[in-house]
ROBATOR-851210 format. One record per residue: x, y, z of N, C-alpha, C in turn; residue in three letters; residue number from 1. Coordinates in pm, whole numbers, plus 50000, padded with zeros to 5 digits. Layout:
% ROBATOR-851210
> n.px|n.py|n.pz|ca.px|ca.py|ca.pz|c.px|c.py|c.pz|type|seq
> X|Y|Z|X|Y|Z|X|Y|Z|Ala|NUM
...
END
This chain:
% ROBATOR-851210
> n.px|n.py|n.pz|ca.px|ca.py|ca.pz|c.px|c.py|c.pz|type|seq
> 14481|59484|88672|14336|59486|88660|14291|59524|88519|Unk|1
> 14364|59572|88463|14340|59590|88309|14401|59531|88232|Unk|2
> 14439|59456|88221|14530|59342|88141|14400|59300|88046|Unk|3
> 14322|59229|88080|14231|59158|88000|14195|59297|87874|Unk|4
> 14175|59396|87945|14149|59499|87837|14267|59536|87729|Unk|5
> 14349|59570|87766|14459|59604|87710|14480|59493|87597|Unk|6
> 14489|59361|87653|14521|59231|87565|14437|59251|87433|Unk|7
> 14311|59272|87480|14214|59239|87353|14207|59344|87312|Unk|8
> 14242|59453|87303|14246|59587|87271|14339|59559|87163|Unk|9
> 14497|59544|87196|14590|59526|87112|14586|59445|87007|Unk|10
> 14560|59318|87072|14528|59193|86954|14408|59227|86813|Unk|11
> 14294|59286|86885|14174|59266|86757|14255|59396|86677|Unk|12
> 14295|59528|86762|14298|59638|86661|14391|59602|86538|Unk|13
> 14520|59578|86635|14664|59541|86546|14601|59416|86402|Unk|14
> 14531|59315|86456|14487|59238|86350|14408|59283|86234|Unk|15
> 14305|59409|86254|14273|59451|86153|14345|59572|86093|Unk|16
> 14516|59555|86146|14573|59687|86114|14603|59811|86126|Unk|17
> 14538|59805|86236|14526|59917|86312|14665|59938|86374|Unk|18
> 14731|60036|86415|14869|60082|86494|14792|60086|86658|Unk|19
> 14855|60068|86757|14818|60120|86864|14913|60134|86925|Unk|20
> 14932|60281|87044|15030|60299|87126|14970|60284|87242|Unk|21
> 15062|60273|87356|15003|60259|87476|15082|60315|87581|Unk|22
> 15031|60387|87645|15088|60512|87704|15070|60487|87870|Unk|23
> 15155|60449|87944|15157|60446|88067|15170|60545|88151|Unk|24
> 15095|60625|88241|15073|60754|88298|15140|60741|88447|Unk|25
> 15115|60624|88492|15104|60618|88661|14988|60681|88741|Unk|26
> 15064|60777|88852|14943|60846|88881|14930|60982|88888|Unk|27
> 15085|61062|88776|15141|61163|88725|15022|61232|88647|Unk|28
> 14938|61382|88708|14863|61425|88611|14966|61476|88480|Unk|29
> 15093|61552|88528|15168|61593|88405|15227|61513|88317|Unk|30
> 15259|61366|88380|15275|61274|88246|15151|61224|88184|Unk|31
> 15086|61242|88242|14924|61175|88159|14934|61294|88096|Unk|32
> 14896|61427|88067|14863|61555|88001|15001|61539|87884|Unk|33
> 15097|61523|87896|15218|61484|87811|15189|61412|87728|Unk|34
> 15132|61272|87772|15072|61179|87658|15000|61160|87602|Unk|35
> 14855|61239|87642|14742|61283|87578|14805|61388|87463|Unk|36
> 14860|61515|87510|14953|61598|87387|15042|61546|87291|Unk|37
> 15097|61396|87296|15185|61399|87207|15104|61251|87101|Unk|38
> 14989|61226|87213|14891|61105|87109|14786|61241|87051|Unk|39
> 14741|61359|87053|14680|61410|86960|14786|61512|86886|Unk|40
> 14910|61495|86868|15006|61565|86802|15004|61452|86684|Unk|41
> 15031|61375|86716|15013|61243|86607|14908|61202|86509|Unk|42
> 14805|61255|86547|14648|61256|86474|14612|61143|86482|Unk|43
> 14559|61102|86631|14550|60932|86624|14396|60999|86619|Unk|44
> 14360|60836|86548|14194|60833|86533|14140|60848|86686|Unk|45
> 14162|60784|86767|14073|60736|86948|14190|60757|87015|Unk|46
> 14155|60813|87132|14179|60804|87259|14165|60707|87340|Unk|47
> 14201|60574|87392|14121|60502|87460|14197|60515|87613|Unk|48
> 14128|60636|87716|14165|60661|87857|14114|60608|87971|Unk|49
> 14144|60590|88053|14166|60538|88196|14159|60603|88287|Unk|50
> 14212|60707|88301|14292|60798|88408|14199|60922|88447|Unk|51
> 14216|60981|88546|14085|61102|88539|14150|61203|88491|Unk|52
> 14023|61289|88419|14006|61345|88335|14059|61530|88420|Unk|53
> 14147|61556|88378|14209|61717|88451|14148|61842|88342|Unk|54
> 14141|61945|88370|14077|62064|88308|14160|62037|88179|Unk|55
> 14321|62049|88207|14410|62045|88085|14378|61951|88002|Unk|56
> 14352|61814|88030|14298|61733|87941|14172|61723|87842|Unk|57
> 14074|61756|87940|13977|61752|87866|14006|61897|87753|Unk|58
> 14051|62052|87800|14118|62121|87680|14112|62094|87573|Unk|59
> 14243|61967|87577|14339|61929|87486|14207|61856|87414|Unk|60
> 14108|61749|87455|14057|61651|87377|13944|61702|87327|Unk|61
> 13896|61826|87364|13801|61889|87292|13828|61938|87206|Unk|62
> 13934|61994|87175|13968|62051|87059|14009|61961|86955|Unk|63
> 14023|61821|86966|14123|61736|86890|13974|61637|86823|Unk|64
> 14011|61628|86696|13916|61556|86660|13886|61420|86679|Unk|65
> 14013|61365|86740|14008|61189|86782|13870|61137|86905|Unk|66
> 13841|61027|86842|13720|60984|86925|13814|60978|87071|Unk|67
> 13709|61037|87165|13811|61021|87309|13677|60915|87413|Unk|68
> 13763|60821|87442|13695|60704|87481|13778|60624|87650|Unk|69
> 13658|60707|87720|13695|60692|87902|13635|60562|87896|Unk|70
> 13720|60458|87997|13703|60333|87980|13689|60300|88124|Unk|71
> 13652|60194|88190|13631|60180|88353|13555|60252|88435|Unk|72
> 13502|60293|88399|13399|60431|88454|13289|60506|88370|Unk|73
> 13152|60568|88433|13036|60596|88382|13028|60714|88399|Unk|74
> 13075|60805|88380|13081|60965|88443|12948|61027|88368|Unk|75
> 12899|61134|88446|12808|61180|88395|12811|61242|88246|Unk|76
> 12923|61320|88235|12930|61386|88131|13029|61366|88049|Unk|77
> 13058|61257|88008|13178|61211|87920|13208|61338|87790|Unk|78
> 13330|61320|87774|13379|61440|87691|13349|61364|87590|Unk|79
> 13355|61193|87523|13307|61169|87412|13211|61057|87409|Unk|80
> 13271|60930|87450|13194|60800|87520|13242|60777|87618|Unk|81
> 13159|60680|87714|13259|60652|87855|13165|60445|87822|Unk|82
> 13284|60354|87845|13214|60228|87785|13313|60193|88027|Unk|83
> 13214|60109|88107|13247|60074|88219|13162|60034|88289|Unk|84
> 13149|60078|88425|13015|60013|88485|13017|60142|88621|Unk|85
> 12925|60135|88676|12880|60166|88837|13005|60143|88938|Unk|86
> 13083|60192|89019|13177|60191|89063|13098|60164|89238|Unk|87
> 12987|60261|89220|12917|60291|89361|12841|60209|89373|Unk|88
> 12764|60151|89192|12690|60011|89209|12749|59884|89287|Unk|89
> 12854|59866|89240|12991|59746|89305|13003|59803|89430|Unk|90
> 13010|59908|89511|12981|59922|89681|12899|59893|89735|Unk|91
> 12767|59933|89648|12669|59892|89717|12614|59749|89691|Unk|92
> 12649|59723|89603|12633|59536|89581|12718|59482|89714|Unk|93
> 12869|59475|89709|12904|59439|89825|12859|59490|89966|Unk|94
> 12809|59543|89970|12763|59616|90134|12642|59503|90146|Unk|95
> 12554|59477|90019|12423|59442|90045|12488|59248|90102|Unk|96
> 12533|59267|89988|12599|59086|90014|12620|59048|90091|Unk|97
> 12705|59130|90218|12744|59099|90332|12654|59108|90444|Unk|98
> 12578|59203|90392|12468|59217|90506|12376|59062|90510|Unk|99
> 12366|59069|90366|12301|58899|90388|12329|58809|90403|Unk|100
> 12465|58823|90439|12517|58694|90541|12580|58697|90658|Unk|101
> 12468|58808|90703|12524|58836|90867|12679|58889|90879|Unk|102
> 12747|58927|90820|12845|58995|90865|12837|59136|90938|Unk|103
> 12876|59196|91040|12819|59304|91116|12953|59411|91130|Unk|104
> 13087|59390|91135|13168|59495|91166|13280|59495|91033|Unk|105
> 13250|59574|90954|13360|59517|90780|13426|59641|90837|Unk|106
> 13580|59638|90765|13662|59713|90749|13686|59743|90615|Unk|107
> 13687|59860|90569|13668|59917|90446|13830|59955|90425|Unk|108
> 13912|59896|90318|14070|59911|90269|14049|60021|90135|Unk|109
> 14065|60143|90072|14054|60187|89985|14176|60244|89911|Unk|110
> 14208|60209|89848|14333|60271|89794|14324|60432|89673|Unk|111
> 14392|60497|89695|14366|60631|89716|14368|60676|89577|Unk|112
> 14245|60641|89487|14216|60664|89362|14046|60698|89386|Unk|113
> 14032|60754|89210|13877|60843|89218|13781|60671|89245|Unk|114
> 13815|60599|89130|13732|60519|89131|13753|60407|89269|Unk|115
> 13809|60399|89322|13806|60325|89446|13745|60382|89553|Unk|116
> 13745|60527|89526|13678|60642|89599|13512|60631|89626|Unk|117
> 13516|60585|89517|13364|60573|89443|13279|60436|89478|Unk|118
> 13381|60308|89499|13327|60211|89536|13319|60208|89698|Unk|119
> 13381|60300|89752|13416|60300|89916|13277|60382|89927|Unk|120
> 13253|60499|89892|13154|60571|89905|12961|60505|89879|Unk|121
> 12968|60412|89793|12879|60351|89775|12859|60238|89872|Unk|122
> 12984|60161|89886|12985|60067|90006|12898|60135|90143|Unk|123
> 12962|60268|90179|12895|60301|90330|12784|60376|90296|Unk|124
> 12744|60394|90186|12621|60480|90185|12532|60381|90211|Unk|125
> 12561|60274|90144|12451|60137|90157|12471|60085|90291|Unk|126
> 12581|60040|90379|12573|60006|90512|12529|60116|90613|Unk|127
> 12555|60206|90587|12491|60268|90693|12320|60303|90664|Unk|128
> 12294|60323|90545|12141|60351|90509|12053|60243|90553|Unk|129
> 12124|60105|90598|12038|60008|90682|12042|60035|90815|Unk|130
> 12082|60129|90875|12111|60114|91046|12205|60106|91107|Unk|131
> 12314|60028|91041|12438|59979|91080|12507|60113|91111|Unk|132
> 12598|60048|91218|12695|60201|91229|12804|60191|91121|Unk|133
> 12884|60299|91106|13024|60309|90984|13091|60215|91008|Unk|134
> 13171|60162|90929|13257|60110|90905|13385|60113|90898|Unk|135
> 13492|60093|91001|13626|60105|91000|13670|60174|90874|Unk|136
> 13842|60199|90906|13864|60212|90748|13965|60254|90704|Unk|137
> 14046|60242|90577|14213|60268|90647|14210|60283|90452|Unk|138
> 14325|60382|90421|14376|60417|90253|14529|60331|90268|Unk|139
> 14546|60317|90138|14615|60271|90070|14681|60326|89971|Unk|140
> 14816|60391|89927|14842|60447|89812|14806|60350|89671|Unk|141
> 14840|60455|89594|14802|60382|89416|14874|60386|89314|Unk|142
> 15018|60258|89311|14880|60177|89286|14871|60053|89437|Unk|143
> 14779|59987|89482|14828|59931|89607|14906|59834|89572|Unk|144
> 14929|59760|89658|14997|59639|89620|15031|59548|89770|Unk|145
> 15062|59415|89725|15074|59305|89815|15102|59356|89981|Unk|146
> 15199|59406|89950|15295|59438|90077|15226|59537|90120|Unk|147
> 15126|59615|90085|14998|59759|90202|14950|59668|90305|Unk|148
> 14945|59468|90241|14835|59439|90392|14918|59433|90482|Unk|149
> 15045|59396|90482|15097|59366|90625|15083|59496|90723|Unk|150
> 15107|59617|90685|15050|59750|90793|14924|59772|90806|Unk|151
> 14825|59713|90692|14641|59717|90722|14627|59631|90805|Unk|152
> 14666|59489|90792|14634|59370|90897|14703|59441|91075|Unk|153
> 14839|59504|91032|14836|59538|91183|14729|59662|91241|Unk|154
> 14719|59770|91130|14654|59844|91210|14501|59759|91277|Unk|155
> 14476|59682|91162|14366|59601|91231|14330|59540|91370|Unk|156
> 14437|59514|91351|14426|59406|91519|14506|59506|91601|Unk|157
> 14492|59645|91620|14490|59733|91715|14356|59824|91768|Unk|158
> 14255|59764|91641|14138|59819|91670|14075|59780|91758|Unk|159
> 13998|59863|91810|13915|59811|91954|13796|59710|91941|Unk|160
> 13789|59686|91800|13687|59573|91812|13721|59527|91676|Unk|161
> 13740|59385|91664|13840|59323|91564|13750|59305|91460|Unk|162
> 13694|59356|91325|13614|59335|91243|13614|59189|91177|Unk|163
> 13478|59183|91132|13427|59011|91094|13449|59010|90924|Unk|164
> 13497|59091|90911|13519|59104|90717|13597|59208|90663|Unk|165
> 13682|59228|90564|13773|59323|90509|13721|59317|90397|Unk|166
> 13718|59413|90343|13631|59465|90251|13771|59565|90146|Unk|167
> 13905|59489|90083|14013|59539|89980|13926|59608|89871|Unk|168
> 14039|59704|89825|14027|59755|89687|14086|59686|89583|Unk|169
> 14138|59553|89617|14199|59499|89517|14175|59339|89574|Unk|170
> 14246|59273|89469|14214|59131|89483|14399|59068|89554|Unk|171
> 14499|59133|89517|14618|59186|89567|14643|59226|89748|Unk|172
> 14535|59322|89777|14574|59343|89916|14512|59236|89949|Unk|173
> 14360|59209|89900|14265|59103|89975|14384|58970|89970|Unk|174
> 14471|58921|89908|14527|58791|89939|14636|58848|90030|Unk|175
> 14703|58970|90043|14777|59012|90126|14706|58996|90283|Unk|176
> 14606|59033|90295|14531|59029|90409|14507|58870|90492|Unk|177
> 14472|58783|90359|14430|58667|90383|14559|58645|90450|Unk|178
> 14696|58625|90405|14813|58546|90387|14839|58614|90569|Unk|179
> 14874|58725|90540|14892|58760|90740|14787|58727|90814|Unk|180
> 14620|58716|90788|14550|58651|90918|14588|58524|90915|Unk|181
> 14622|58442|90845|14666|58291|90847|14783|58259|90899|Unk|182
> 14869|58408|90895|15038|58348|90959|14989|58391|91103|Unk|183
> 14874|58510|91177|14840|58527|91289|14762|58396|91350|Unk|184
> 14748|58294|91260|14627|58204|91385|14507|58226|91327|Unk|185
> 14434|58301|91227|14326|58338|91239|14262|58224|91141|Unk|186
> 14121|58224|91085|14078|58176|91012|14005|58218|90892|Unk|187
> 14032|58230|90773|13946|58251|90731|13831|58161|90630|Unk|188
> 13748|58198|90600|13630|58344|90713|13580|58287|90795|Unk|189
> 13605|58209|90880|13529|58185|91020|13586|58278|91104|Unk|190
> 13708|58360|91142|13757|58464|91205|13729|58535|91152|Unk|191
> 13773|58553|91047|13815|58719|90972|13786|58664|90824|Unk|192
> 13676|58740|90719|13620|58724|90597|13656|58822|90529|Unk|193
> 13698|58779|90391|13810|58919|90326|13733|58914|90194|Unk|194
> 13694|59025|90114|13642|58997|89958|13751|59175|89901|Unk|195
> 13784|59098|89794|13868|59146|89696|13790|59218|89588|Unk|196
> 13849|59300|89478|13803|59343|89334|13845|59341|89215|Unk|197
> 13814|59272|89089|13906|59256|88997|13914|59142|88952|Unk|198
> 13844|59043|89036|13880|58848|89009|13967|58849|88928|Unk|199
> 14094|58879|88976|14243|58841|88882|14246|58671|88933|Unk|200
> 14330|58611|88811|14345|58480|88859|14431|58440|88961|Unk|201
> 14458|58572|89032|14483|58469|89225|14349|58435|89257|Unk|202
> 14277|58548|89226|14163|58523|89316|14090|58356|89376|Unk|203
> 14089|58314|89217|14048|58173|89212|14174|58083|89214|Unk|204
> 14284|58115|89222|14360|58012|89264|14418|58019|89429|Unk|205
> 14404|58131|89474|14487|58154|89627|14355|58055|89709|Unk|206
> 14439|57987|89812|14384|57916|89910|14364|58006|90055|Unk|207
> 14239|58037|90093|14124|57966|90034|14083|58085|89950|Unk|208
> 14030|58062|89793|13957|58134|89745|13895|58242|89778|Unk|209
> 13903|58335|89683|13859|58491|89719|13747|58549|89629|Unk|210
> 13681|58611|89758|13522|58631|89666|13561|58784|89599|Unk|211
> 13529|58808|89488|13602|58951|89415|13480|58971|89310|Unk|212
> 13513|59099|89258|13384|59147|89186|13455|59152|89031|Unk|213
> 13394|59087|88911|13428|59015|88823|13379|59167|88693|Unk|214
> 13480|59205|88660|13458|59325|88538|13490|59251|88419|Unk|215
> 13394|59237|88312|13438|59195|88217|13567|59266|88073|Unk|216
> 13685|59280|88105|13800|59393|88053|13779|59358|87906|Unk|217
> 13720|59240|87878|13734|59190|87771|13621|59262|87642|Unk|218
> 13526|59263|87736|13383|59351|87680|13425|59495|87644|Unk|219
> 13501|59503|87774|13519|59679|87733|13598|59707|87603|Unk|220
> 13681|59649|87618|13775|59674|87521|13690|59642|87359|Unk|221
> 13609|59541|87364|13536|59515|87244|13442|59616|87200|Unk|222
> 13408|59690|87295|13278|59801|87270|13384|59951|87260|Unk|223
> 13499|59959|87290|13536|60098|87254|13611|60039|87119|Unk|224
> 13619|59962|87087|13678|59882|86961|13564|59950|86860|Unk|225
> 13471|59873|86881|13319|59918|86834|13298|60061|86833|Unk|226
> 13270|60114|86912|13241|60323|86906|13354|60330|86760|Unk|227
> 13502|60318|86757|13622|60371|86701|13532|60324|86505|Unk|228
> 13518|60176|86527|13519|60102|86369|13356|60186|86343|Unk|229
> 13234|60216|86424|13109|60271|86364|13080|60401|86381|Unk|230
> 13233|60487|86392|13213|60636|86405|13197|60697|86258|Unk|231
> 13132|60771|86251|13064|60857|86162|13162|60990|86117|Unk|232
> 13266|61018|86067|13318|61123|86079|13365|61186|86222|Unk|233
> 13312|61279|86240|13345|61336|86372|13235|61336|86460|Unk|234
> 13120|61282|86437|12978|61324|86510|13028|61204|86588|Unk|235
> 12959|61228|86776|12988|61121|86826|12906|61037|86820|Unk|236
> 12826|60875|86886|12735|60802|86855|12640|60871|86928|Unk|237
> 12512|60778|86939|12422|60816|86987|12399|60807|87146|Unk|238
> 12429|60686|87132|12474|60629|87315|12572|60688|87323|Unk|239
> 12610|60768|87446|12739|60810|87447|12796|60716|87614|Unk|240
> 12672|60604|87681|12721|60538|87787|12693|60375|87759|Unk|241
> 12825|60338|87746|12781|60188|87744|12849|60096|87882|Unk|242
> 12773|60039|87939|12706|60021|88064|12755|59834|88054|Unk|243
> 12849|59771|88086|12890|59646|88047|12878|59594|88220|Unk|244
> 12830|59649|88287|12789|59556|88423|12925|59530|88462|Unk|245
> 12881|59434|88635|13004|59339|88703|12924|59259|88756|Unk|246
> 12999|59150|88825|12958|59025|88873|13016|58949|89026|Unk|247
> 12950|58990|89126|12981|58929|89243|13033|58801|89210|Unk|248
> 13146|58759|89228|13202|58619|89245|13228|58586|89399|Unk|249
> 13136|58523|89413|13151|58412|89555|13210|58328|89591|Unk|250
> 13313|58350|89657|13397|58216|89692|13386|58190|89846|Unk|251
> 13529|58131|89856|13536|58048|89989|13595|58173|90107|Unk|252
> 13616|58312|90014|13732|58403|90143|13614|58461|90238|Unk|253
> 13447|58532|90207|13330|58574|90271|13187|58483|90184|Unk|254
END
C-alpha cells in the first residue's frame, strides 16, 4: 500500500542527490524506536514516518533537529508535519456509499492497526448514526494478507444472517474474500458485495473488479518532499497539516 510512496520518494530525492535510507519496522515498537535512534544518530535532515508514534519516539524526535514528517495520517498534534488524509473520513465515505445503494447487513474485516482502527470506527459511527443496527465484524492481524479471507469467509457463513457486503481493510483480503465466495457458489455482488482499500493494481485487474478507496502515495510523497526542500532552518512550516484527500473507486465488486 505504500509502494507508490516509497517509489517516488526514492526516485525524486536520490535524483536531486539526496541519500535516503529506508527503514523497515514491521509492527515491532522496539525495532521502530531502534531505527528512529540510529536515523537521528546519523543527523539525517527528515524523518519521513509511517508507524505510530510511542512516548519513546516522539522523545527521541523532539529533541533531534531533523524535520519529522508522519505520512498516511492527520493526527491532531503532529510532532512536526503530518502530509495524509481522514482515515474516519474513508469510513464514513464508505458507510455512506453503501447505504446508497441499498446494501443493509455489511461485515466490517479490520486488520489490527491504529489506522484501520480509525477507518472501522468511522465506518460504524456513520452506519449506525442512520438507524441501522451494527455491523458484523471480525480482526485481522498486521500486516493482513491473502490467506486471513479463507477463515473470514468461513467465519462468515456461520453467521446467523449471511451479510450483503464485506467491507476489507485491504484490497488483498477483499480479493481473498471475492476468490472463496466464488469457489462457494456465490456471486458477486449479486450474493455477497466486497469493497477493498488501497486500489492496488489487483484491484482493477481481479475479476470481477474491486471497488477500493484510491490514496494518492504519489502526492504524499511529493508534499513531504516539499516540507524537507522549503524548510527554513529549524522553524517548522506554517501548515503543519497537509490534507491530500482519497477517492472512492467504483467498480464491479459493490
Amino acid at each position: 500500500i505504500f509502494n507508490d510512496t516509497i517509489q517516488t520518494m526514492v526516485e525524486e530525492l536520490s535524483s536531486a542527490g539526496t541519500t535516503v535510507m529506508l527503514g523497515l519496522t514491521g509492527v515491532s515498537e522496539a525495532r521502530t524506536e531502534d531505527l528512529i535512534r540510529a536515523a537521528i544518530s546519523r543527523r539525517v535532515d527528515a524523518i519521513i514516518f509511517t508507524g505510530p508514534v510511542t512516548p519513546h519516539v516522539e522523545q527521541m524526535v523532539r529533541r533531534s533537529p531533523a524535520l519529522f514528517i508522519q505520512v498516511w495520517d492527520l493526527p491532531e498534534d503532529p510532532i512536526g508535519i503530518a502530509v495524509g488524509f481522514s482515515h474516519q473520513a474513508a469510513g464514513r465515505d464508505i458507510a455512506r456509499f453503501l447505504m446508497s445503494r441499498g446494501y443493509r447487513r455489511p461485515h466490517v474485516v479490520t486488520a489490527q492497526g491504529a489506522r484501520a482502527q480509525m477507518r472501522r470506527d468511522g465506518f460504524v459511527d456513520e452506519w449506525t448514526a442512520s438507524g441501522s443496527s451494527a455491523p458484523t465484524e471480525a480482526q485481522v492481524e498486521v500486516p493482513s494478507r491473502f490467506g486471513h479471507a479463507r477463515r473470514i469467509f468461513a467465519e462468515i457463513r456461520r453467521l446467523d444472517h449471511m451479510p450483503d457486503v464485506v467491507v476489507c481493510g485491504s484490497d488483498y483480503l477483499a480479493q481473498g474474500v471475492i476468490v472463496e465466495a466464488l469457489a462457494a457458489g456465490l456471486r458477486v455482488p449479486e450474493d455477497i458485495a466486497v469493497v477493498g482499500f488501497g486500489n492496488s493494481s489487483i484491484a482493477g485487474e481481479m475479476r470481477p473488479t474491486i471497488t477500493s478507496v484510491e490514496v494518492d502515495g504519489a502526492r504524499i510523497a511529493r508534499e513531504a518532499i516539499a516540507a524537507i526542500r522549503n524548510r527554513k532552518g529549524t522553524a517548522l512550516p506554517p501548515d503543519r497539516w497537509i490534507d491530500v484527500g482519497f477517492r472512492l473507486v467504483t467498480r464491479e465488486s459493490a
